[in-house]
C-alpha positions in Angstrom: -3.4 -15.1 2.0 -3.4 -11.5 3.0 -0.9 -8.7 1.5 0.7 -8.6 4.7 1.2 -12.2 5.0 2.5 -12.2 1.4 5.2 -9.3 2.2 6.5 -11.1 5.1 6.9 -14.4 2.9 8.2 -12.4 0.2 11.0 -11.5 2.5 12.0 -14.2 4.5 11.9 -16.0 0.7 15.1 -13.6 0.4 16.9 -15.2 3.4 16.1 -15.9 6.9 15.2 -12.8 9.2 14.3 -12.2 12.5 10.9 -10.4 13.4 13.1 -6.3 14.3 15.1 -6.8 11.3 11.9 -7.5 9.0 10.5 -4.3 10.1 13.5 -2.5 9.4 13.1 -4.0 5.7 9.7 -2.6 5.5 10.7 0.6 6.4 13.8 1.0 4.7 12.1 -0.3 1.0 9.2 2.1 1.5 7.0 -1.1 1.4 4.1 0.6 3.4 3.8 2.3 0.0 2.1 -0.2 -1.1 1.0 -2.7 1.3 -0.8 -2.5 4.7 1.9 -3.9 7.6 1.7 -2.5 10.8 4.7 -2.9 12.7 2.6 -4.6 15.6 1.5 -7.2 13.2 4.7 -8.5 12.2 5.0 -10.9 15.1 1.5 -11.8 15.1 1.6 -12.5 11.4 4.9 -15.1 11.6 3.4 -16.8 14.9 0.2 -17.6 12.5 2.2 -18.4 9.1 4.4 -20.5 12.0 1.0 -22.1 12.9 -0.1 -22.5 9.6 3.9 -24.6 8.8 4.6 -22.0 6.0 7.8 -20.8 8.4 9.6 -22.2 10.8 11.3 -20.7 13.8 14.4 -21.1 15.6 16.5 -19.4 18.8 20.2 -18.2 17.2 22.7 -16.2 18.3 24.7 -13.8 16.2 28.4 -15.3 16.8 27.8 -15.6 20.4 26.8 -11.9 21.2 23.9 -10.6 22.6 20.7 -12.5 23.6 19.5 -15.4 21.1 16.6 -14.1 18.5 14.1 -16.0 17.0 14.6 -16.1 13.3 12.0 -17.3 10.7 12.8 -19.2 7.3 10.4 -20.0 4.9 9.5 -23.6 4.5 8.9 -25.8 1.2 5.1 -25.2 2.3 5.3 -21.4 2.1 7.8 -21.2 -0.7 4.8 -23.1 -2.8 2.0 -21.0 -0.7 3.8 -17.8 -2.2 4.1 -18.7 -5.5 0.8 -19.6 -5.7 0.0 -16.5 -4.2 2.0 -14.4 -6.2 0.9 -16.1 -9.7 -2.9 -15.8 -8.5 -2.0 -12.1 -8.1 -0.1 -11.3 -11.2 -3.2 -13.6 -12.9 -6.5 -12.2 -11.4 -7.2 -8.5 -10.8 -8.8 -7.5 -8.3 -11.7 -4.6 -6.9 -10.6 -2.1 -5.1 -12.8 -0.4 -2.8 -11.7 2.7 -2.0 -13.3 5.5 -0.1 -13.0 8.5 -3.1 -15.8 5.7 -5.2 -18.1 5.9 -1.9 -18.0 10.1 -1.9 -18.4 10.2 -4.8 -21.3 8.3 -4.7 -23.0 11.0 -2.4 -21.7 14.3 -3.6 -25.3 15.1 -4.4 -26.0 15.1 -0.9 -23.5 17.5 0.1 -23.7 21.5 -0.9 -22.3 22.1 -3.9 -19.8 24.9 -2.4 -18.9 22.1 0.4 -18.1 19.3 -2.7 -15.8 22.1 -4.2 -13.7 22.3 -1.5 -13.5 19.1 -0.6 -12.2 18.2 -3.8 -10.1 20.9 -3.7 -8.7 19.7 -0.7 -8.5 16.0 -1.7 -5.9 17.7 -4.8 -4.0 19.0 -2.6 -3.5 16.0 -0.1 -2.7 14.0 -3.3 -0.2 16.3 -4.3 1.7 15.9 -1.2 1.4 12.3 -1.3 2.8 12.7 -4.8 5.5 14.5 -3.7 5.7 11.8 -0.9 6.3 8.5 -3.1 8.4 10.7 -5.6 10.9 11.5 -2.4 10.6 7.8 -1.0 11.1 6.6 -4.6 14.5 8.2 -4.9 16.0 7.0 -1.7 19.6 5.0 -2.3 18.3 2.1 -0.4 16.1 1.3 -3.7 18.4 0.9 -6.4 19.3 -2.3 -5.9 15.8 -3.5 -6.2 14.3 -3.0 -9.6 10.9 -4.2 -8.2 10.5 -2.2 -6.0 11.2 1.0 -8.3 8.6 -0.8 -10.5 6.4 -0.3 -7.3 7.1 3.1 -6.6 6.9 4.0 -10.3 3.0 2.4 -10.6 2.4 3.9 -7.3 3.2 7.8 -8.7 1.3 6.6 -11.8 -2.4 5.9 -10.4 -1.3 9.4 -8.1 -1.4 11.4 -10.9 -4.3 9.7 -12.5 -6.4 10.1 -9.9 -4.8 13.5 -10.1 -6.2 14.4 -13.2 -9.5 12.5 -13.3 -10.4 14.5 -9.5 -9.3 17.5 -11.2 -11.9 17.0 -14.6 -14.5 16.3 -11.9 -13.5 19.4 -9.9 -14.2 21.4 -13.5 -17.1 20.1 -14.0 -18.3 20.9 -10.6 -17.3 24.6 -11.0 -19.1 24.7 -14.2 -22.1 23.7 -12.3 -21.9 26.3 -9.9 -21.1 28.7 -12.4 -24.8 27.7 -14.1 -27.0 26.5 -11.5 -29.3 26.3 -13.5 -27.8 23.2 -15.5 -27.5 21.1 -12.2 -31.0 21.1 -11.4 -31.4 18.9 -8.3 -28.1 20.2 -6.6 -28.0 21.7 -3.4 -26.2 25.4 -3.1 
């Protein structure tokens, strides 16, 4: 089962939603912090868990105002799918493959200056992602859900990490191009 798939279980496990009002959960909770859901593939996502019988759909009207709306509940099917999802999750870690691993990987073929500022860039744009999640994490619509401060908290955690461990690289970079004659090999 995908993240996405998982997210949209994980909330209609809460109580039965309607496709607009799911997206308005996403947003609000700041959960595209932390898992990819397009708001285009909300719909497509609960017609295929629909498919699959993990939800089930039906037309209601909210006391008799306004146009009916389909609204999704989980079944007995995708209440066991998700907790067998979630406890494979919480069980097995998993890769990631992230682009940073694959630059890194070829800063050798770049110019040495070029990787400097790069990097130097990449801080930055980390820094104001940090900035980011540290703003989202704060927002009143949170507190009620220690989960997802958990999220927002290991979030700002591998941030600043990353953080640090680009900026050691970055040193070490600059000490290269401070002694070119230690980084024999590398382009200037």
């Amino acid at each position: 089962m995908t993240n996405a798939e998982t997210a949209i279980l994980t909330l209609l496990a809460e109580q039965p939603r309607y496709g607009y009002e799911i997206e308005q959960i996403i947003a609000e909770r700041g959960m595209r912090e932390w898992t990819e859901i397009g708001f285009s593939s909300i719909y497509y996502l609960l017609k295929k868990l629909e498919r699959e019988g993990l939800v089930s759909a039906r037309l209601e009207s909210e006391g008799g105002q306004g146009p009916a709306r389909k609204v999704y509940r989980l079944t007995p099917a995708g209440q066991a799918a998700l907790h067998e999802t979630v406890l494979d999750i919480l069980t097995h870690p998993r890769r990631v493959y992230r682009s940073l691993d694959l630059g890194i990987a070829n800063l050798p073929g770049l110019a040495l200056p070029d990787a400097i500022a790069a990097l130097r860039q990449y801080c930055r744009e980390l820094e104001e992602r940090r900035e980011h999640v540290r703003a989202r994490w704060s927002r009143p619509e949170n507190a009620g859900f220690e989960q997802v401060n958990w999220l927002f908290e290991l979030s700002l955690t591998l941030i600043e990490a990353e953080l640090g461990w680009v900026e050691t690289l970055l040193g070490r970079l600059e000490a290269k191009a401070d002694h070119p004659a230690d980084g024999a090999g590398w382009t200037q």
